[in-house]
C-alpha positions, -999 to 999 in steps of 0.1 A, spaced: 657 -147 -19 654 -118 8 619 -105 15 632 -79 33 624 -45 13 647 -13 13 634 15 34 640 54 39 651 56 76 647 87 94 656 99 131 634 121 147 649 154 143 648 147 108 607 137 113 604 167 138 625 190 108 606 177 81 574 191 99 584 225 109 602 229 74 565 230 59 547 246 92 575 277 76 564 269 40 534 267 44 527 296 66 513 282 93 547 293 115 550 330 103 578 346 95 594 365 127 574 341 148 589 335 185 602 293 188 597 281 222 619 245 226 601 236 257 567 246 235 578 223 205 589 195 223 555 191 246 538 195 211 560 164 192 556 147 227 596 143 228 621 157 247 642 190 241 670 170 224 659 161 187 641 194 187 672 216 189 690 191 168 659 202 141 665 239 146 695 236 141 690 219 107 666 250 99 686 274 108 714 258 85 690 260 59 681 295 69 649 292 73 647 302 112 674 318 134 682 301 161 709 306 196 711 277 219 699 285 249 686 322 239 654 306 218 647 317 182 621 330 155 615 321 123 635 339 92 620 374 81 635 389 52 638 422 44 622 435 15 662 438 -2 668 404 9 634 389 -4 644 410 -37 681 390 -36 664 358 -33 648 362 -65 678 378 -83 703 354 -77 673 331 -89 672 348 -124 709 350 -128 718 311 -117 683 298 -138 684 321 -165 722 303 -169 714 271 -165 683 270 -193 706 284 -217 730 256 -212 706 227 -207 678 236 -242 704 224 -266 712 190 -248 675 185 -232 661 149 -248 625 133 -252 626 119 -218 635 156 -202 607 171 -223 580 140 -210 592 146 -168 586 187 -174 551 175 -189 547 152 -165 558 176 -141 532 205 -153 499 178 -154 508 175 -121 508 210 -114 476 215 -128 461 193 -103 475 206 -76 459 241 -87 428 225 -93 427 212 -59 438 242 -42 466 219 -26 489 250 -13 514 221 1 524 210 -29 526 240 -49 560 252 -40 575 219 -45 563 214 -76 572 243 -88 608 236 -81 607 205 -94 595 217 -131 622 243 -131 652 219 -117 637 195 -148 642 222 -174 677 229 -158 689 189 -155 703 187 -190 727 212 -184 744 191 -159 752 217 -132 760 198 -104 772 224 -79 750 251 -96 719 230 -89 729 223 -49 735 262 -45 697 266 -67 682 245 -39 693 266 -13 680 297 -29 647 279 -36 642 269 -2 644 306 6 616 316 -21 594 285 -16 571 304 8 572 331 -10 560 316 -45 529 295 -24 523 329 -12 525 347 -46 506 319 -62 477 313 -31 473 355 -23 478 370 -56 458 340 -73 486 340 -102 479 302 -107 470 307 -138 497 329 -157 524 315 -140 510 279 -156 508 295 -189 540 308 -186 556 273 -173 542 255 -204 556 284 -232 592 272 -211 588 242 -224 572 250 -259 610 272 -266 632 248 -252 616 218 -273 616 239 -301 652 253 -295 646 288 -288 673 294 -266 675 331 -267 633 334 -266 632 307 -237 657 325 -220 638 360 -224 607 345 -210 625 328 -179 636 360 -169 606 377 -168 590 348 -150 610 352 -121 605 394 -126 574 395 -128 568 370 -93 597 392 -77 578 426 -82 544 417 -77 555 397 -39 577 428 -28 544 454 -37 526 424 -20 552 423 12 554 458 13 519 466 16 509 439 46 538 450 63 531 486 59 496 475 74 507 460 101 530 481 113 559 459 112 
Protein backbone atom coordinates (compact mmCIF):
# COMPACT_ATOMS: atom_id res chain seq x y z
CA UNK A 1 0.00 0.00 0.00
CA UNK A 2 1.25 3.52 -1.20
CA UNK A 3 1.90 6.09 1.61
CA UNK A 4 2.16 8.60 -0.77
CA UNK A 5 -0.89 11.08 -0.33
CA UNK A 6 -2.58 13.08 -3.26
CA UNK A 7 -1.66 16.74 -3.34
CA UNK A 8 -2.87 20.12 -4.99
CA UNK A 9 0.08 21.24 -7.11
CA UNK A 10 0.48 24.73 -7.93
CA UNK A 11 3.19 26.75 -10.13
CA UNK A 12 4.07 29.99 -9.08
CA UNK A 13 2.02 32.22 -11.16
CA UNK A 14 -0.72 30.43 -9.93
CA UNK A 15 0.76 31.13 -6.08
CA UNK A 16 1.77 34.74 -7.19
CA UNK A 17 -2.14 34.92 -8.90
CA UNK A 18 -3.79 33.53 -6.01
CA UNK A 19 -2.28 36.46 -3.95
CA UNK A 20 -2.94 39.45 -5.94
CA UNK A 21 -6.51 37.92 -6.76
CA UNK A 22 -7.32 38.76 -2.92
CA UNK A 23 -4.75 41.88 -2.52
CA UNK A 24 -7.87 43.15 -5.50
CA UNK A 25 -10.60 41.56 -3.31
CA UNK A 26 -9.72 42.52 -0.55
CA UNK A 27 -8.87 46.02 -1.24
CA UNK A 28 -5.62 46.22 -0.35
CA UNK A 29 -4.65 46.83 -4.32
CA UNK A 30 -7.29 49.59 -5.20
CA UNK A 31 -9.13 49.73 -8.01
CA UNK A 32 -7.36 51.94 -10.82
CA UNK A 33 -4.09 51.33 -8.94
CA UNK A 34 -0.82 51.50 -11.27
CA UNK A 35 1.00 47.56 -11.46
CA UNK A 36 4.64 47.83 -11.68
CA UNK A 37 6.15 44.08 -12.96
CA UNK A 38 9.62 44.95 -11.94
CA UNK A 39 7.76 46.23 -8.40
CA UNK A 40 5.79 42.80 -8.03
CA UNK A 41 8.46 40.59 -8.86
CA UNK A 42 11.19 42.15 -6.23
CA UNK A 43 8.20 41.90 -3.80
CA UNK A 44 7.46 37.85 -4.54
CA UNK A 45 11.37 37.65 -4.71
CA UNK A 46 10.93 36.01 -8.35
CA UNK A 47 11.73 37.02 -11.59
CA UNK A 48 9.47 38.98 -14.16
CA UNK A 49 8.35 35.71 -15.82
CA UNK A 50 5.57 34.04 -13.47
CA UNK A 51 4.44 37.51 -12.62
CA UNK A 52 3.26 38.43 -16.10
CA UNK A 53 2.11 34.90 -16.56
CA UNK A 54 -0.29 35.94 -13.25
CA UNK A 55 -1.53 39.21 -14.85
CA UNK A 56 -2.24 37.75 -17.44
CA UNK A 57 -4.52 35.21 -15.60
CA UNK A 58 -6.18 38.48 -13.93
CA UNK A 59 -6.67 40.20 -16.64
CA UNK A 60 -8.46 37.10 -18.14
CA UNK A 61 -10.57 37.14 -15.22
CA UNK A 62 -10.96 40.84 -15.56
CA UNK A 63 -9.93 41.80 -12.65
CA UNK A 64 -6.82 44.14 -13.79
CA UNK A 65 -5.96 45.39 -17.26
CA UNK A 66 -3.03 44.61 -18.33
CA UNK A 67 -0.47 45.33 -21.94
CA UNK A 68 2.75 43.56 -22.06
CA UNK A 69 5.27 45.67 -21.97
CA UNK A 70 3.08 49.05 -21.42
CA UNK A 71 2.31 47.92 -17.45
CA UNK A 72 -1.24 47.92 -16.13
CA UNK A 73 -3.81 48.94 -13.20
CA UNK A 74 -6.15 47.30 -11.65
CA UNK A 75 -10.00 47.08 -13.03
CA UNK A 76 -12.23 50.21 -12.19
CA UNK A 77 -15.68 50.05 -13.09
CA UNK A 78 -17.82 52.54 -13.96
CA UNK A 79 -20.68 53.21 -11.98
CA UNK A 80 -22.95 51.52 -15.37
CA UNK A 81 -20.68 48.74 -15.31
CA UNK A 82 -20.69 48.13 -11.48
CA UNK A 83 -24.63 48.52 -12.01
CA UNK A 84 -24.34 45.52 -15.02
CA UNK A 85 -22.50 43.41 -12.73
CA UNK A 86 -25.22 43.17 -10.41
CA UNK A 87 -27.95 42.96 -13.06
CA UNK A 88 -26.86 40.21 -15.03
CA UNK A 89 -26.49 38.77 -11.24
CA UNK A 90 -30.33 39.11 -10.63
CA UNK A 91 -31.32 37.85 -13.96
CA UNK A 92 -28.84 34.53 -14.24
CA UNK A 93 -29.69 33.90 -10.00
CA UNK A 94 -33.00 34.90 -9.93
CA UNK A 95 -33.23 31.93 -12.90
CA UNK A 96 -31.43 29.49 -11.53
CA UNK A 97 -33.43 29.49 -7.79
CA UNK A 98 -36.47 29.13 -9.64
CA UNK A 99 -35.22 25.99 -11.34
CA UNK A 100 -33.20 24.46 -8.48
CA UNK A 101 -36.27 24.94 -5.16
CA UNK A 102 -38.33 22.18 -6.63
CA UNK A 103 -35.44 19.59 -7.05
CA UNK A 104 -33.20 20.98 -3.86
CA UNK A 105 -32.95 17.70 -1.28
CA UNK A 106 -32.02 17.39 2.63
CA UNK A 107 -28.40 17.36 1.90
CA UNK A 108 -28.69 20.86 -0.32
CA UNK A 109 -30.77 22.34 2.57
CA UNK A 110 -27.82 20.98 5.42
CA UNK A 111 -24.51 22.60 2.97
CA UNK A 112 -26.72 26.14 2.74
CA UNK A 113 -26.96 25.82 6.68
CA UNK A 114 -23.77 24.71 6.89
CA UNK A 115 -22.83 27.27 4.66
CA UNK A 116 -24.71 30.31 6.63
CA UNK A 117 -23.09 29.02 10.45
CA UNK A 118 -20.20 29.66 8.78
CA UNK A 119 -21.03 32.92 7.73
CA UNK A 120 -22.04 33.94 10.89
CA UNK A 121 -18.63 33.38 12.23
CA UNK A 122 -16.92 34.96 9.79
CA UNK A 123 -19.17 38.16 10.78
CA UNK A 124 -18.54 37.60 14.15
CA UNK A 125 -14.91 37.71 13.60
CA UNK A 126 -14.89 40.58 11.37
CA UNK A 127 -12.86 38.17 8.92
CA UNK A 128 -13.39 40.55 5.66
CA UNK A 129 -11.31 37.62 3.66
CA UNK A 130 -13.72 35.30 3.88
CA UNK A 131 -16.74 37.23 3.48
CA UNK A 132 -17.00 37.37 -0.21
CA UNK A 133 -16.29 33.84 -0.64
CA UNK A 134 -18.66 32.70 1.48
CA UNK A 135 -21.11 34.55 0.26
CA UNK A 136 -20.72 32.91 -3.17
CA UNK A 137 -20.60 29.80 -1.89
CA UNK A 138 -24.26 29.99 -0.11
CA UNK A 139 -25.73 31.37 -3.19
CA UNK A 140 -23.96 28.73 -5.81
CA UNK A 141 -25.51 26.06 -2.93
CA UNK A 142 -29.07 27.34 -3.31
CA UNK A 143 -28.49 27.30 -7.24
CA UNK A 144 -26.72 23.53 -7.46
CA UNK A 145 -30.00 21.69 -7.74
CA UNK A 146 -30.83 23.24 -10.77
CA UNK A 147 -27.99 21.73 -12.46
CA UNK A 148 -26.81 24.70 -14.66
CA UNK A 149 -23.63 23.71 -15.67
CA UNK A 150 -22.68 26.42 -18.15
CA UNK A 151 -24.94 28.92 -16.27
CA UNK A 152 -22.99 28.46 -13.05
CA UNK A 153 -19.25 28.87 -14.99
CA UNK A 154 -20.65 32.24 -16.56
CA UNK A 155 -22.15 33.06 -12.55
CA UNK A 156 -18.52 32.69 -11.42
CA UNK A 157 -17.30 35.07 -13.64
CA UNK A 158 -19.78 37.63 -12.81
CA UNK A 159 -19.21 36.96 -9.10
CA UNK A 160 -15.60 37.42 -9.27
CA UNK A 161 -16.52 40.92 -10.65
CA UNK A 162 -18.82 41.75 -7.52
CA UNK A 163 -16.78 39.95 -4.90
CA UNK A 164 -15.04 43.21 -3.86
CA UNK A 165 -17.81 44.97 -4.18
CA UNK A 166 -20.08 42.80 -1.69
CA UNK A 167 -16.86 42.74 1.18
CA UNK A 168 -17.11 46.38 0.56
CA UNK A 169 -20.95 46.65 0.89
CA UNK A 170 -20.88 44.28 3.75
CA UNK A 171 -17.47 45.81 5.69
CA UNK A 172 -18.40 49.93 4.80
CA UNK A 173 -22.01 49.91 4.92
CA UNK A 174 -22.01 47.34 8.01
CA UNK A 175 -25.04 45.47 6.14
CA UNK A 176 -23.78 42.13 7.91
CA UNK A 177 -26.70 41.85 9.54
CA UNK A 178 -29.65 42.16 6.98
CA UNK A 179 -28.00 40.65 4.38
CA UNK A 180 -27.71 37.41 6.96
CA UNK A 181 -31.30 37.76 7.70
CA UNK A 182 -32.05 37.92 4.34
CA UNK A 183 -29.71 34.73 3.36
CA UNK A 184 -31.49 32.57 5.92
CA UNK A 185 -35.40 33.62 4.75
CA UNK A 186 -33.59 32.11 1.10
CA UNK A 187 -33.50 29.17 2.57
CA UNK A 188 -36.72 29.16 4.86
CA UNK A 189 -38.82 29.55 0.96
CA UNK A 190 -36.96 27.21 -0.86
CA UNK A 191 -37.36 24.41 1.90
CA UNK A 192 -40.75 25.28 2.16
CA UNK A 193 -41.29 25.51 -1.67
CA UNK A 194 -42.03 28.97 -2.14
CA UNK A 195 -40.74 29.40 -5.51
CA UNK A 196 -42.43 32.53 -6.55
CA UNK A 197 -41.80 34.27 -2.69
CA UNK A 198 -38.05 32.92 -2.78
CA UNK A 199 -37.66 34.28 -5.98
CA UNK A 200 -39.19 37.80 -5.02
CA UNK A 201 -36.87 38.04 -2.18
CA UNK A 202 -33.61 37.00 -4.24
CA UNK A 203 -34.27 39.81 -6.37
CA UNK A 204 -34.42 42.25 -4.03
CA UNK A 205 -31.28 40.97 -2.29
CA UNK A 206 -29.25 41.64 -5.08
CA UNK A 207 -31.38 45.27 -5.53
CA UNK A 208 -31.13 46.39 -2.59
CA UNK A 209 -26.75 45.61 -2.37
CA UNK A 210 -26.75 47.12 -6.13
CA UNK A 211 -28.30 50.53 -5.05
CA UNK A 212 -26.98 51.01 -1.78
CA UNK A 213 -22.87 50.33 -3.37
CA UNK A 214 -23.57 52.61 -6.52
CA UNK A 215 -24.95 55.70 -3.84
CA UNK A 216 -21.90 54.27 -1.92
CA UNK A 217 -19.38 54.41 -5.10
CA UNK A 218 -20.73 57.43 -6.21
CA UNK A 219 -20.29 59.45 -3.22
CA UNK A 220 -16.33 58.50 -2.48
CA UNK A 221 -15.71 59.06 -5.98
CA UNK A 222 -17.49 62.29 -6.06
CA UNK A 223 -15.14 63.02 -2.94
CA UNK A 224 -12.27 62.29 -4.34
CA UNK A 225 -12.40 63.76 -7.36
CA UNK A 226 -12.03 60.89 -9.47
Amino acid sequence: MSNKRIVTKQSLPELIANDLRERILSGEMAEGEVIRQEALADEYDVSRMPVREALKRLSAEGLVQWANNRGGSVTKHSLREIGEIFDLRSLIEVDMFRRAIPDMTAADFARCEKLLDQMQVSYDQNDVSQWGALNHEYHSALYMAAGRRLTSEILDRISMQSDRYVRLHLSVMKQREPAQKEHRELLLHAKAGRVEEGCALLERHVQRTKDELLEMIAAKRASEGS
